[in-house]
N, C-alpha and C positions, 0 to 999 in steps of 0.2 A: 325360699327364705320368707317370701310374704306372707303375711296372718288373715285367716279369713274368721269370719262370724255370722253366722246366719241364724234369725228369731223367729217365730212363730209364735204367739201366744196373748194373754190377758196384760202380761207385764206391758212399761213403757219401751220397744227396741232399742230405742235411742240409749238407755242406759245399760240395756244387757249386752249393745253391741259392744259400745264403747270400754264398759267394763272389760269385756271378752279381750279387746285389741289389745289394754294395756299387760294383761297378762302374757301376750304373745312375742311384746315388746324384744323380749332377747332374739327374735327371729331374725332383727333389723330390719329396716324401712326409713325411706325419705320422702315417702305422702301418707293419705292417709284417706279416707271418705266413706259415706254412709247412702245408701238409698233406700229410704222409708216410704211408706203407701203413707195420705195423707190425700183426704178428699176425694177417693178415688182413681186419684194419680202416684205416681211414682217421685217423690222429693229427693234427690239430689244435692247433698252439700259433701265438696272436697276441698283441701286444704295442703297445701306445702308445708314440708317439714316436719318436727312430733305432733305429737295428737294432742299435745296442749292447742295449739294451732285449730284443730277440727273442734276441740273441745272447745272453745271460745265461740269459733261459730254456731257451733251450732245450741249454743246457750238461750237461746233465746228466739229460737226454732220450734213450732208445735210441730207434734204429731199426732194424729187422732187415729192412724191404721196403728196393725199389732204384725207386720209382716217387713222385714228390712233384711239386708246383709249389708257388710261391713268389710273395710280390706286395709291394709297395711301394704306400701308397695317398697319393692326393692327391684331399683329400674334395672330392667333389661335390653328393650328394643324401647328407644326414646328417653331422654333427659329426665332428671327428676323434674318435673312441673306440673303445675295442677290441672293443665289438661290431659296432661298422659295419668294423673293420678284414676287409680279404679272407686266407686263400680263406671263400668259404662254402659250408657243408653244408645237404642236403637228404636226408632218407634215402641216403645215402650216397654221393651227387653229390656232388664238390666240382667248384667253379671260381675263378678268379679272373677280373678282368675293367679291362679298360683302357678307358676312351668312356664318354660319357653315353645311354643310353636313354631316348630323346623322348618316349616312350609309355608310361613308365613307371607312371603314374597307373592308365591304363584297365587296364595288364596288374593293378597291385595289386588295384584295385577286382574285376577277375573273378575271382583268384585268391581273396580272402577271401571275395569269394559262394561259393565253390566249397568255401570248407571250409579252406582254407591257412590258418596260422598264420605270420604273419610276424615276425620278429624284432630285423630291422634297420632303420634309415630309407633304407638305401640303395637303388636300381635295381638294382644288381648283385644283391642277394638272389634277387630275381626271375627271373634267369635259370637261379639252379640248380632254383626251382621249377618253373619251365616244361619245365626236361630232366627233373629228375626225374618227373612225370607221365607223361612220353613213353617213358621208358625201363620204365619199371614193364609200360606198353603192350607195347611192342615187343622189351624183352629186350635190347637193340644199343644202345650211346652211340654212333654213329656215326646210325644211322637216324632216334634218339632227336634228337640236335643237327641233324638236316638238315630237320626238323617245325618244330623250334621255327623257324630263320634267317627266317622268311617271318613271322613275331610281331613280331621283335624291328625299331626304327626308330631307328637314329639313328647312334653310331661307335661301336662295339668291337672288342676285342681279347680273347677270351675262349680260355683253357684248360680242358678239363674232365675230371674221374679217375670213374669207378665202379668202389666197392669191388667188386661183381661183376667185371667184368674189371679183371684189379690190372695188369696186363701190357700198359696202353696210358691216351695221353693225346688227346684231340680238341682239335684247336684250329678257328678259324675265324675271321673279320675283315670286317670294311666301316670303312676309316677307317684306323686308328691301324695302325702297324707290327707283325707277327710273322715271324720269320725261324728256322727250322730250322736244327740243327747238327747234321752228322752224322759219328759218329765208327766205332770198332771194335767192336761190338759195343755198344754204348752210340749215343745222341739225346738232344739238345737242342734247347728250343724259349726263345726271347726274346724280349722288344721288341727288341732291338736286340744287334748280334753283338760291342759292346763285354761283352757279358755273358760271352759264349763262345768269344773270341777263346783262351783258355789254354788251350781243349779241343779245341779245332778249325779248322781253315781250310777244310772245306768247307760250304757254306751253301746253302739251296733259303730263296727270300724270298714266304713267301704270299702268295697275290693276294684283292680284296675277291672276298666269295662263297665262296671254296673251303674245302674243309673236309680237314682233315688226320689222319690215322687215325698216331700214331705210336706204333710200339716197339722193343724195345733192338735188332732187329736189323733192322727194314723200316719204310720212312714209305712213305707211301699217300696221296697226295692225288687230289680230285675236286671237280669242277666243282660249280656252283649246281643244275645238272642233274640231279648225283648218275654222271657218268658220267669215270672214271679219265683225269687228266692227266700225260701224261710230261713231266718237270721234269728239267733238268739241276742238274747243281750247278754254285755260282757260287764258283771257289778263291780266296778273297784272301791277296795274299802282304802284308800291311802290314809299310808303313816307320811311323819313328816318328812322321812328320808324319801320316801316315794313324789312326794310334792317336790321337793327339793330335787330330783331326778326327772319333772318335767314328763311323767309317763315314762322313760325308759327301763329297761328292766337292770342297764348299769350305767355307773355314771362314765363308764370306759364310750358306751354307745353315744351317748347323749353329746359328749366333746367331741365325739366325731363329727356328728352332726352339727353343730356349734361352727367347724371348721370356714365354712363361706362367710359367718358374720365375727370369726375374729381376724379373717384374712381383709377386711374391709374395713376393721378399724385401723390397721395398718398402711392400709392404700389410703383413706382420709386420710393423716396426719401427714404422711409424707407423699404424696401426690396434690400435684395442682390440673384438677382434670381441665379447666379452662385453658391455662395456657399449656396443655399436657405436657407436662414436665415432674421429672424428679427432681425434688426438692428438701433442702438441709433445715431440719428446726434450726433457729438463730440462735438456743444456746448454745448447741455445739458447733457452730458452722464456721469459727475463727477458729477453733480447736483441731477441726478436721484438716482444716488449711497446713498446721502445723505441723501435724504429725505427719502428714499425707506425701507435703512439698515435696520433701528431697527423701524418702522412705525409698530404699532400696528391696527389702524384702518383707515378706509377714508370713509368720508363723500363727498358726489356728493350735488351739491347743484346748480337748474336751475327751466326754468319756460318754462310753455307750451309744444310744441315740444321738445324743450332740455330736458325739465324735462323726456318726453317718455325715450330718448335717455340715458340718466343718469339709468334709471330701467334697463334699455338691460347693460349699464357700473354694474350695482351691480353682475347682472350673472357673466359678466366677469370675476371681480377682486375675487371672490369668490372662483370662479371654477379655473384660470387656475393661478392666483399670491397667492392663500388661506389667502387674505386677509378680514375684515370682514368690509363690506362696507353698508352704508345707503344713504340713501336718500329723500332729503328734497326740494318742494317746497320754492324757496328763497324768496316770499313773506310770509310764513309761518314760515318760521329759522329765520330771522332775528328777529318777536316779541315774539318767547316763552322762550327767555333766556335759547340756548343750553348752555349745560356743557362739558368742552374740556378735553382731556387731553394731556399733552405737547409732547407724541408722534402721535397724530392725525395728520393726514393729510387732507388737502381739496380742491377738486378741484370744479372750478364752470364754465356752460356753457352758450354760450351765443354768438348768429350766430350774431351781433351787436357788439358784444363787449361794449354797452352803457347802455342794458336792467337795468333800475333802481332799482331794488329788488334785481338783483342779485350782481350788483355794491355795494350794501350796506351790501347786506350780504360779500360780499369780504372784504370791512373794518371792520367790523364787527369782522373778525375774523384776520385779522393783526393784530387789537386792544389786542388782544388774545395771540397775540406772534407767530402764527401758521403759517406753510407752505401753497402757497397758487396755487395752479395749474390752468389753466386756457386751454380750447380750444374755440379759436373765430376765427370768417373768418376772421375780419377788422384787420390787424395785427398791426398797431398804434393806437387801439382802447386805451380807459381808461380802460378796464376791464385786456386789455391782459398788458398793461405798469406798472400796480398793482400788477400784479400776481408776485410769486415767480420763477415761469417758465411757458411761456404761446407755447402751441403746436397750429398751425395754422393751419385751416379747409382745404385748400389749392382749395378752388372749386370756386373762382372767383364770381364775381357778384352774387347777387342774389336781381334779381327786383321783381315778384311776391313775393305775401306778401304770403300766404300759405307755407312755408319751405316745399323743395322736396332734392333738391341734399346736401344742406346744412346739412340736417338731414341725409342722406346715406351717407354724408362724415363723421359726427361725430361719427354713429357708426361703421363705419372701424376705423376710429381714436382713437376709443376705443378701440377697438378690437388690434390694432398697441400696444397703451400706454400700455394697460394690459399685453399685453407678454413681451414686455420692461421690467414691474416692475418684472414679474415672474420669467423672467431671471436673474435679478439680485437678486431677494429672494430664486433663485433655486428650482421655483419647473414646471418649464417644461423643459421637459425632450427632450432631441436633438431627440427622432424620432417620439413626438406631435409635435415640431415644424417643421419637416420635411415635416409631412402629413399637419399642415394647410397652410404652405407656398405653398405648393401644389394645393389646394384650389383657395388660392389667387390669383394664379396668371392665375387661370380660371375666377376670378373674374366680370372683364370687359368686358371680351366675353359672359359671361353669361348674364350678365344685359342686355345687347348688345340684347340677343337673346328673352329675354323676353317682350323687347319693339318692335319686331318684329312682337309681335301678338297681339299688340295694340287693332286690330279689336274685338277679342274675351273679349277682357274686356269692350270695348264700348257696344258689345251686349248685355253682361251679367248688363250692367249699363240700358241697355233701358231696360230691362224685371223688372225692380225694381223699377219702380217710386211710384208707390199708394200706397206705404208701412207706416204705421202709425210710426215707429220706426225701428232702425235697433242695432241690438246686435255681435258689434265686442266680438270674444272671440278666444284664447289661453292657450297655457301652458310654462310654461317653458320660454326661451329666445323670444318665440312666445308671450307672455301676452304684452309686450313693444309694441308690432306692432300691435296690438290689440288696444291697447289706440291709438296710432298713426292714426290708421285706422278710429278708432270713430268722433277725433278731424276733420281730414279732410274734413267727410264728412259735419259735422256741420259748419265748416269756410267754405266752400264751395257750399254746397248745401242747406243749412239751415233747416236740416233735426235734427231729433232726433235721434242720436246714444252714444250707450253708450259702453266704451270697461271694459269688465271683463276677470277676471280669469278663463276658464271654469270649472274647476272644483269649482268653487264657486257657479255656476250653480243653485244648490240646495237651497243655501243659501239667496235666493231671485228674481234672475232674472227670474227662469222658472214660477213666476204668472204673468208674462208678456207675456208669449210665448204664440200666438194661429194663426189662416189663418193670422191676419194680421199685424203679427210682421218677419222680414227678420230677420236672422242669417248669418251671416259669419264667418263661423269656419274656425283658419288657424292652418295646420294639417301638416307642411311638414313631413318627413321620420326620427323620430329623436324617443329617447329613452322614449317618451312621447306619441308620436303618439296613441296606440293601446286606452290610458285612453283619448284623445283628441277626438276620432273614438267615444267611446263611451258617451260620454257628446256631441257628432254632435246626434245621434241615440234619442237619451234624448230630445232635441232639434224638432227633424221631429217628434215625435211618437204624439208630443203636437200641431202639426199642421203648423209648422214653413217651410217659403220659405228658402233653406238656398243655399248660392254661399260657397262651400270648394276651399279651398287652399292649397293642395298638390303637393308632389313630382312626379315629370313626367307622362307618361301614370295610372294613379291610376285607375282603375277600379272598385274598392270597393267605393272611393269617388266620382267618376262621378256618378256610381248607385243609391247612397242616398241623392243626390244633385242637386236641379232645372239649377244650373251653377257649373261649375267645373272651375277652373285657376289654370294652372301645372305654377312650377318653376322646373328650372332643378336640379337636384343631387347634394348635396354639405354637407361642413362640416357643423356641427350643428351650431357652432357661426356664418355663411356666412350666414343659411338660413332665418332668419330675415332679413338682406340684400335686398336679391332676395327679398321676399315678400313685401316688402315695395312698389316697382313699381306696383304690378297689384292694390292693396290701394290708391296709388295714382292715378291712369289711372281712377280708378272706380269713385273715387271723381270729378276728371275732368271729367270724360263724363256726369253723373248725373247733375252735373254743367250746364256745356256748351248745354244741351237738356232740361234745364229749362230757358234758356239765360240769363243766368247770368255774370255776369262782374268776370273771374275767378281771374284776377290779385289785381281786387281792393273788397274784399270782405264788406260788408255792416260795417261797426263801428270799422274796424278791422284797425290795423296800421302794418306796416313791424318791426319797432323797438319801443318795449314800453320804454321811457326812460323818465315818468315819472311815481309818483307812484300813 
């Protein structure tokens, strides 16, 4: 999620960075900092907070060099504060850095055996330590960064400056985006070419592995190898839709991506990471009281996607408020003449706020007398101005009609609502709430990291095309994502996929299984797993191509499994979360390699608001 910028050139950096960052801004970040050459040293100014904050400082800052980069941080390993904010120095290395490093433990621990003095809680520290060592060596920040690449484990996106050579920046990547801009006499390096679009429209987009030697008048890339790659450049002429898409080639892609920084506007508003807690905004928080107190049951009531999203809400309100909860298709509730009773509660969903079944199921049950709970993105929508209290999706726009982020936001938003009502029905208990606020606020970095390996789901999507059928299956909080996963594929690739229970397995789908039926069993690390393992085993024995979806290096699942997609370690209720991005990536890519139009699917509309 962090923004990087890196300058070369006549211009002042200080303004081409700064410029650069604000455009990255939707990346999200809680520091921000700059290190510029200035007198033959390396200048250093960071700041907490927005980059009004860095921008104030550094008003009144010179610079006399033409050599800086620039970062936007979205903390990972260490608190937001201005000493963990990036670049960081190291006898006169700086870098900045995008990705989490895996290994970051073993690298600190041999680094302080060594004599290192570390200063930050961050990962990133570490990697200026690691080049600075190498370079003191070898004299070359190129030769220097191609020692360390074989150290480092996990997804970065790193720039690096040595005050020794003022006159160039290295870059290098596995995971996250860097894209070169190259202009007259002047280079640009960024996450992403919304940064660099005013400076340039020619672009070279680095690959994982390579390592890039840039300056004001030659970039220089090479292989893992270490031996020279010739790279075209890639000219975009952007229209405004294409600005407006951020580089993407749909705006389906682009919210997916978006998905870590609307899942953290979310954790902000309703988390208190100090005193980690889930927490009620105070306008609804005597409302909640009310409806909550003596509520006997709650019925969820949505259609399509939401409706998935509602199945994952039943786990919830089950498991951690012990409330006893249903749910109903709202073109379905509203004509079999449900039976209420007057302490029912109902909430209904609807990324529209307009969808016409479920608006009618909403009066439907005013008519009733009944409380009426509501979560929608459009927050003046009709569905949320009917409700009795409507909680808002908080994920901003959504063009593609396929629901991606909008759906990952409603189930943290569920996830949010349900410890809310539990709290106040008492039954989580201050050290569950401890461990999933814990979780949570790994959240975004997690998503973050699993859209880093983008690639691995594209290829897992191209080994899958000739498949007559495909059978989403789960257990547990995993079934929800399971439907989730089926829908996708069919609004998008117009394929046949159906999501079950697996353990329902038995009960009809396995006379479907043989060579040319795919499976995708999602499997993460939860108290279900071992009976999920063996309904996947059930699955292969009958012939079945199957893609598993497990928790981090699985070696039992990569073995039984034509494709394997890890999600990283997390609490049970999170890991439906995580799984929803490689579901959606797979959809998209099967898509986008049949050339299909992903934003506008065949008959399909963004909001049904009629019935």
């Amino acid at each position: 999620m962090c923004g990087i910028v890196g300058y070369l050139g006549a211009r002042n950096p200080k303004d081409v960075i700064l410029g650069g960052l604000k455009k990255l801004e939707y990346r999200g970040y809680d520091s921000a900092g700059v290190a510029i050459l200035h007198d033959g040293h390396t200048k250093r100014v960071r700041a907490l907070g927005k980059l009004k904050a860095l921008e104030d400082k550094l008003a009144h800052e010179p610079f006399n060099g033409h050599t800086g980069i620039g970062h936007t941080r979205w903390a990972t390993h260490g608190v937001p504060s201005e000493i963990n904010a990036h670049p960081h120095q190291v006898n006169g290395v700086s870098i900045v850095h995008n990705g989490i490093i895996e290994n970051f433990q073993d690298i600190r621990r041999d680094l302080i055996q060594s004599g290192s003095t570390i200063e930050s809680q961050t990962d990133s520290e570490l990697i200026a330590h690691l080049i600075s060592d190498q370079v003191q060596q070898t004299q070359d920040l190129r030769t220097a960064v191609e020692r360390v690449l074989g150290k480092l484990r996990g997804a970065y996106a790193v720039l690096a400056t040595w005050e020794q050579s003022p006159d160039e920046i290295v870059a290098f990547k596995e995971g996250p985006p860097l894209v070169i801009g190259h202009g007259r006499d002047e280079n640009f390096v960024a996450s992403d070419v919304q940064a660099l679009i005013a400076y340039t429209q020619k672009f070279i987009y680095l690959e994982d592995q390579e390592v890039a030697v840039i300056k004001k008048d030659s970039i220089q890339i090479f292989s893992e190898t270490g031996k020279p790659v010739d790279r075209d450049f890639v000219e975009l002429n952007w229209d405004a839709e294409m600005v407006e898409k951020q580089g993407f080639p749909y705006f389906m892609l682009k919210e997916i991506f978006e998905q870590p920084r609307t899942l953290a506007v979310s954790l902000e508003l309703l988390t208190n990471k100090e005193r980690q807690e889930i927490i009620t905004p105070t306008e609804y928080d005597d409302k909640l009281k009310t409806i909550f107190a003596g509520a006997t049951d709650l019925r969820i009531v949505a259609c399509g996607t939401s409706f998935y999203a509602a199945t994952y809400g039943k786990y919830l309100f089950e498991r951690l408020a012990r409330l006893p909860t249903e749910v109903d298709i709202a073109s379905e509730f509203r004509y079999r003449e449900p039976v209420f009773n007057k302490k029912t509660v109902v909430m209904v969903i609807s990324q529209s706020g307009e969808t016409a079944d479920t608006l009618a199921a909403l009066r439907l049950v005013r008519q009733n007398g009944l409380e009426v709970i509501s979560i929608c993105n459009v927050k003046n929508s009709t569905i949320a101005r009917e409700s009795s209290l409507s909680i808002p999706m908080n994920c901003g726009p959504e063009i593609g009609v396929a629901s991606t982020k909008a759906f990952t936001a409603t189930l943290l938003n569920l996830l949010l609502f349900a410890s809310q009502v539990a709290k106040v029905r008492e039954t989580l208990s201050r050290a569950a709430e401890t461990e999933l606020m814990a979780a949570l606020m790994a959240l975004p970095a997690q998503v973050d990291l699993v859209l880093t390996h983008d690639k691995y789901f594209e290829n897992a999507a191209r080994g899958f095309h000739q498949f007559k059928g495909f059978l989403f299956m789960g257990r547990g909080v995993s079934y929800p994502i399971a439907l989730e996963g089926a829908l996708k594929l069919k609004e998008l690739a117009y394929l046949h996929a159906e999501g079950y229970a697996a353990g329902e397995m038995k009960h009809g789908p396995l006379a479907l299984i043989d060579e040319r039926m795919a499976v995708v069993m999602i499997a993460p690390s939860d108290e279900l797993y071992e009976k999920t393992v063996s309904n996947l085993e059930e699955a292969r024995a009958r012939g079945a191509k199957v893609i598993a979806l497990g928790t981090g290096e699985n070696t039992r699942l990569r073995d039984v499994s034509d494709a394997y997609l890890a999600i990283p370690a997390s609490h049970w209720a999170l890991n439906p979360i995580l799984a929803t991005i490689p579901i959606q990536l797979l959809a998209y890519h099967m898509a986008h390699s049949f050339g299909y139009d992903v934003d506008q699917p065949r008959n399909l509309a963004k909001s049904v608001t009629v019935e």
